[in-house]
N, C-alpha and C positions, 0 to 999 in steps of 0.2 A: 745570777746565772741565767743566760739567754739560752731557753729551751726550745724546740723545734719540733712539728707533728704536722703529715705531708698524707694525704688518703687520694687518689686518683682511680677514677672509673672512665669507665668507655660504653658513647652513646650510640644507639643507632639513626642519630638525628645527623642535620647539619648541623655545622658550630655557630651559623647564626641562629638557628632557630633552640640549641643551648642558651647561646648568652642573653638573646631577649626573653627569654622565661624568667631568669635571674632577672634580668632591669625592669619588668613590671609589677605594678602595684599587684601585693598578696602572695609575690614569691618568700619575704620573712615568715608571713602567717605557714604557708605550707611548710617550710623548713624549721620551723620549734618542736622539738623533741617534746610528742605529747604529755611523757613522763613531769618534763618541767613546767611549774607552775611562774607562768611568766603574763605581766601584763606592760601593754604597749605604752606612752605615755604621750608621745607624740612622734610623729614619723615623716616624713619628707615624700616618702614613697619614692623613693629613688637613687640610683647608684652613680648619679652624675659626680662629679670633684666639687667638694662642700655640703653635700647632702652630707643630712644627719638622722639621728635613731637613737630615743631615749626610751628605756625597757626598766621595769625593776622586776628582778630576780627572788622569787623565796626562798629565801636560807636562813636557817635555822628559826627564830621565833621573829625575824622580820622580814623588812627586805632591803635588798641591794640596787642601789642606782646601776646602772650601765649607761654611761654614752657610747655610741662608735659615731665616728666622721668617716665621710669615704674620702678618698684622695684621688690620684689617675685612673684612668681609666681610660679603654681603649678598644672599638668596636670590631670584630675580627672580618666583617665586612670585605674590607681591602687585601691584607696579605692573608687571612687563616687562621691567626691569632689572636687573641684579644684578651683584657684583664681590667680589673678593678680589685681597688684593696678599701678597705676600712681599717682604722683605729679604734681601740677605746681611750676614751678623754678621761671617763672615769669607769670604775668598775670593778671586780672581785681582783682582776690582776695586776699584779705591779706595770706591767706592757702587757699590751696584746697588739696585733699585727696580722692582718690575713689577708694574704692575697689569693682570688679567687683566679685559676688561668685555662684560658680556652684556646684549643687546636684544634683542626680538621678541615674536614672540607663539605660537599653539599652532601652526603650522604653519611658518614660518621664523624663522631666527634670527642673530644679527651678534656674532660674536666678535672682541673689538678687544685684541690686544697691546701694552703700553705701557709702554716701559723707558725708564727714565733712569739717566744714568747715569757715573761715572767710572773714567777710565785710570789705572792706575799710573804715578806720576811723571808726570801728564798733559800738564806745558810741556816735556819732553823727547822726546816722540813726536809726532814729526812727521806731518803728514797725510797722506801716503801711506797710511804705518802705522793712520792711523786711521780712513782710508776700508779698508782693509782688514779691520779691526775691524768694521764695517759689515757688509763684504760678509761676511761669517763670521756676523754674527746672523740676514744676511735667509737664508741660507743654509739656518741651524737651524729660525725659524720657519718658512721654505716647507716642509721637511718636518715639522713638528708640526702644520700646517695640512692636511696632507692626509692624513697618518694619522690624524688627527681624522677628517675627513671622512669615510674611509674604514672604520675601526672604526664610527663612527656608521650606514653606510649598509649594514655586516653585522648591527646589532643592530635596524635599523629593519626587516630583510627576516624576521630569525629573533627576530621580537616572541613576547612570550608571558609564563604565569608565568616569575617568579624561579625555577632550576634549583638543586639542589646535585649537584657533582659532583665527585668524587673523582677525584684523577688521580697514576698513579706516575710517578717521574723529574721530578719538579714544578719541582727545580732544573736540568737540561738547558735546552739549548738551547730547543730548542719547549716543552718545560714550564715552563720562566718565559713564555716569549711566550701561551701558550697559557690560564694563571692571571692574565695581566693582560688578556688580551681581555676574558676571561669576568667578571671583576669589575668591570668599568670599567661593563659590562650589566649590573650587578644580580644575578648569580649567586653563590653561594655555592661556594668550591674549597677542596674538604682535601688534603691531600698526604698519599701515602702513604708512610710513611717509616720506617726507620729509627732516627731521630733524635726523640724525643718534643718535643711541643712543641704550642702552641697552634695549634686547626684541622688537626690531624694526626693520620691513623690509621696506627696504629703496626703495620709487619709485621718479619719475621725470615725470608727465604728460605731460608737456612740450615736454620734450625731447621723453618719447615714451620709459621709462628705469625704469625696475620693476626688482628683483632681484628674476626670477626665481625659482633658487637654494630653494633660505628661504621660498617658498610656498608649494615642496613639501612633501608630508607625514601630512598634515594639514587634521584636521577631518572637519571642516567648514572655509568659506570666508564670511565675513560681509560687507558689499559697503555702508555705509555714508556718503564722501565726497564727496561736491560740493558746489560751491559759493551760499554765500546766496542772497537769495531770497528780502532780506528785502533792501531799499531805493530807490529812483527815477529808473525809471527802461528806466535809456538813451539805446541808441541802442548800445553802447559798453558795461554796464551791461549787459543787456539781450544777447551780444553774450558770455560774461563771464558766464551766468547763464547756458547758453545752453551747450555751449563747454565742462566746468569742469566736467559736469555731460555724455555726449557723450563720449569723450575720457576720463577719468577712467574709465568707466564702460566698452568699447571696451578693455582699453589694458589690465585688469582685467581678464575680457572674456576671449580674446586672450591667455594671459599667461598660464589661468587656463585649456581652450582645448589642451595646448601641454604637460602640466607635466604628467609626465610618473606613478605621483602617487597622482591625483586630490584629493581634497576636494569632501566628498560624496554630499556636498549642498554649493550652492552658493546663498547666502541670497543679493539682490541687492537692496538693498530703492528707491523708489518710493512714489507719492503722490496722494493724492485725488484731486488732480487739475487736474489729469485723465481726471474728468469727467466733467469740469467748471461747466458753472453757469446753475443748475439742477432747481431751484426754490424748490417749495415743495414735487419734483417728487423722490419718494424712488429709491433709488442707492443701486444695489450693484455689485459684481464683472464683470455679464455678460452685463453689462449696457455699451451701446458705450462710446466711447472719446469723448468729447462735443468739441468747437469749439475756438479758440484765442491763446494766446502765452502760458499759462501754458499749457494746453491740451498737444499742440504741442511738449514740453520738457518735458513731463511724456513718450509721444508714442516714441521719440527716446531714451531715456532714458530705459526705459523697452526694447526696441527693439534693442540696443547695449549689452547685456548679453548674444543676442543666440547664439554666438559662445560656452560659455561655456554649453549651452544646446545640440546645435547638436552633441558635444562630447560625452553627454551621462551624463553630471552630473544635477543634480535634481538644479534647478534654481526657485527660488519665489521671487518675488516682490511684495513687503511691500507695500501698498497703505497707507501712515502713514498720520491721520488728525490732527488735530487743537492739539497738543501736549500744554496738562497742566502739566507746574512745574513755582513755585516761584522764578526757580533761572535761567531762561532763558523763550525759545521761545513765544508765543502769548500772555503769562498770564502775565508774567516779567514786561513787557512793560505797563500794562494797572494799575497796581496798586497806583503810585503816584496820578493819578488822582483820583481814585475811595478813595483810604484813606483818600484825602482831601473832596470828598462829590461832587467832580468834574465831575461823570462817567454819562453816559449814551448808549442808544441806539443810535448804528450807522446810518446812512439815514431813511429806514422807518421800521429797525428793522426785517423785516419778514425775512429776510435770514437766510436761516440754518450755523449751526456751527457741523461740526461731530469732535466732541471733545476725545479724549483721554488721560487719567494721563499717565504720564510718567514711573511709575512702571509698570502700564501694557504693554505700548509700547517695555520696555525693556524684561518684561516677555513673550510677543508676538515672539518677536525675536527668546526669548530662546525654548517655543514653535515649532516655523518654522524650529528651526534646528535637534530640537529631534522627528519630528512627518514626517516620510516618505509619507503619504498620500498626503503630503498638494506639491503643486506645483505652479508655473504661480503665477496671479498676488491676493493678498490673501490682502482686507481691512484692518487697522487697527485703527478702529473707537473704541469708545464707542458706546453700541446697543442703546442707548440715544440721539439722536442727537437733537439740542435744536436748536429754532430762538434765535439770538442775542437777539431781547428785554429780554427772559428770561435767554439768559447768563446774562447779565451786571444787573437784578435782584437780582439772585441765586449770584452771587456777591458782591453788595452792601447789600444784608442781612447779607450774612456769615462776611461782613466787619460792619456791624452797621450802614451802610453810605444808605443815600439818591441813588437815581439813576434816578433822572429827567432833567440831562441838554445833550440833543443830539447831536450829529455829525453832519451838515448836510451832503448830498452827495453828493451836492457842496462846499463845505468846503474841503471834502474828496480826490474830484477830484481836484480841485487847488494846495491842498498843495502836493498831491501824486503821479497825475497823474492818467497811467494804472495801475500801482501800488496796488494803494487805492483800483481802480475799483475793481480787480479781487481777493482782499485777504481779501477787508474790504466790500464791497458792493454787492458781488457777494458771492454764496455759494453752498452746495447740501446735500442733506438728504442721508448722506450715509450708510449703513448697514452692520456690520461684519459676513455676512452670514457663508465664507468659515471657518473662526476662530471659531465659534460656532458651525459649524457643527460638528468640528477635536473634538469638547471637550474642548474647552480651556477656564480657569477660569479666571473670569476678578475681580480684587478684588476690582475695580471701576468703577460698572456700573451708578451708578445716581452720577451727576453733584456736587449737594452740597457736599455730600458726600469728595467726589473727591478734592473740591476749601477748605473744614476746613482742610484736611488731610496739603496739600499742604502748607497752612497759618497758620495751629497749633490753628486751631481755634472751635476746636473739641467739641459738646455741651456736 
């Protein structure tokens, strides 16, 4: 039985500048339901007729291959209209079929979704089952609909030329999200890496060896990488945590004060552990460095970039907080519990969390690079900053779940260490004064808000 599910919205863009968002590389990455755990397997990066996309799916104790092939396709350029479809070759459904269709003209635009489509064993699945099925697509498109929307309405605000910009940690968290915003705009992103490969400037922290050449003529430098932060924090992690983040950011610097044709900004990541454990006390930029080992690796940290400042290039550091997304950093982690009814407050709750969704985090970015005002070290909080008790709340609602069983902060310190103490017990009321000042639109300032988008849990 051929089933059918049709979701159309309305853009305030034209319908070219619709459809090429769709045809460039990292419009898939931004359109995956961060709920699903999906990885890519190889990609075409493109919606030309014969391009292809192999993804596997998690479900249930494995995973599932998906092919799609795309077929016609047709640029709405000329009359107003335009379309592309894919197939799946293989995949969870018996068919699948989507035709992607664009209308409009240079000012607004109509993106119509259109699947057809069949169940596995379709005369065996009862319709419950297959209204269920349903509600699980309109699910996915309501969020690709409006991260549509949303990426569309950061690239309409920070129009301009096409950028190239280089950014380390390109596979982290924010550094994928952060190479599919910018490409989906028309930007050009190298990764700085390790690992040679196409679109890739190659460095070695180690060794103290960055490849000059490939940096210059670059419109921006993005600095993400550094060991993480997360496990027992023995004295050989913490010199790992300290070091990876001291030297990139020096030989970065470094590099970036000799080229003869610098990056007009140098975007260096940094953290809200700036300011340690603030209690209730509002934070924001001009607020000292508090006191212990995070503190101490935010201030050399920030303080290894000023070679690229005494040169003369515009340098900001990202004070980035408690980063919400379901497919990594603070949030990733806490879900199993909480879905089982397991969650609660951590020690006695009262610590602040200055929480940020990761759309914004990466639209922040993109912000810092297009807004010459903004300099030094620039928050990027949600203006929301919430006590944990009412995280793991705002949580367990948006999840249907309970939130009565706690942490202790002996439990905490046992199993963690310093660790625990200073990411789980300790906290600060931070404020994104300077980002609010510049103008910059946050499309997630309240929490709940922020944790349905994320979980697809949207009332």
């Amino acid at each position: 039985m051929t089933r059918t599910f049709e979701k159309s919205s309305t853009f305030p863009v034209s319908v070219n500048a619709l459809y090429d968002w769709h045809a460039r590389k990292g419009a898939f990455e931004r359109l995956v339901p961060p709920w699903e755990d999906i990885r890519v397997v190889s990609s075409d990066h493109s919606i030309s007729e014969g391009s292809k996309l192999i993804m596997e799916l998690h479900r249930g104790p494995g995973w599932v291959t998906w092919e799609a092939r795309h077929g016609s396709c047709q640029h709405p350029a000329l009359t107003g209209i335009g379309f592309f479809t894919d197939t799946a070759v293989r995949g969870p459904f018996k068919s699948w079929v989507h035709r992607h269709e664009f209308a409009g003209d240079h000012e607004s635009s109509t993106l119509r979704d259109f699947v057809q489509y069949e169940l596995p064993v379709d005369s065996m699945v009862p319709e419950v089952l297959a209204g269920f099925g349903e509600a699980e697509l309109e699910r996915m498109f309501e969020f690709r609909h409006r991260r549509t929307a949303q990426d569309l309405a950061r690239h309409t605000r920070y129009s301009g030329e096409p950028m190239k910009i280089a950014i380390s940690g390109a596979t982290g968290l924010i550094g994928k999200a952060l190479s599919a915003l910018l490409t989906t705009g028309g930007h050009e992103v190298l990764a700085i890496s390790r690992t040679p490969g196409p679109d890739t400037i190659e460095w070695d922290i180690n060794a103290g060896k960055l490849d000059a050449a490939a940096l210059e003529g670059l419109d921006a430098v993005v600095h993400l990488a550094g060991e993480s932060i997360s496990g027992r924090w023995t004295d050989e992690k913490k010199r790992r945590i300290l070091k990876s983040r001291v030297d990139g950011t020096t030989l970065l610097a470094e590099t970036l004060a000799k080229l003869q044709r610098p990056p007009s900004v140098f975007v260096s990541a940094s953290a809200i552990g700036y300011y340690g454990d603030r209690k209730d006390l509002p934070t924001n930029e001009l607020s000292e460095a508090g006191e212990g080992f995070l503190p101490d690796v935010c201030k050399a940290w920030e303080d290894a970039s000023k070679p690229a400042e005494d040169a003369g290039i515009r340098v900001v550091n990202p004070r980035i907080g408690v980063v919400l997304s379901a497919q990594g950093g603070a949030l990733k982690p806490m879900l199993p519990a909480f879905k089982l009814g397991l969650g609660g407050p951590i020690g006695d709750g009262r610590q602040y969390m200055s929480w940020i969704a990761i759309d914004d985090v990466i639209g922040a970015i993109l912000h810092l690079i297009k807004t010459e005002s903004l300099s030094g070290p620039v928050n990027l909080t949600a203006p929301n900053p919430v006590q944990n008790r009412d995280f793991v709340k705002a949580l367990a609602d948006v999840l249907s779940r309970p939130s009565v069983i706690p942490l202790p902060s002996f439990a905490v310190k046992a199993a963690m260490g310093e660790m625990g103490d200073a990411l789980l017990l300790e906290g600060a009321r931070v404020y994104p004064e300077k980002l609010l000042a510049s103008g910059f639109d946050f499309h997630f300032s309240k929490l709940e808000e922020a944790l349905r988008f994320q979980l697809g849990k949207s009332r």
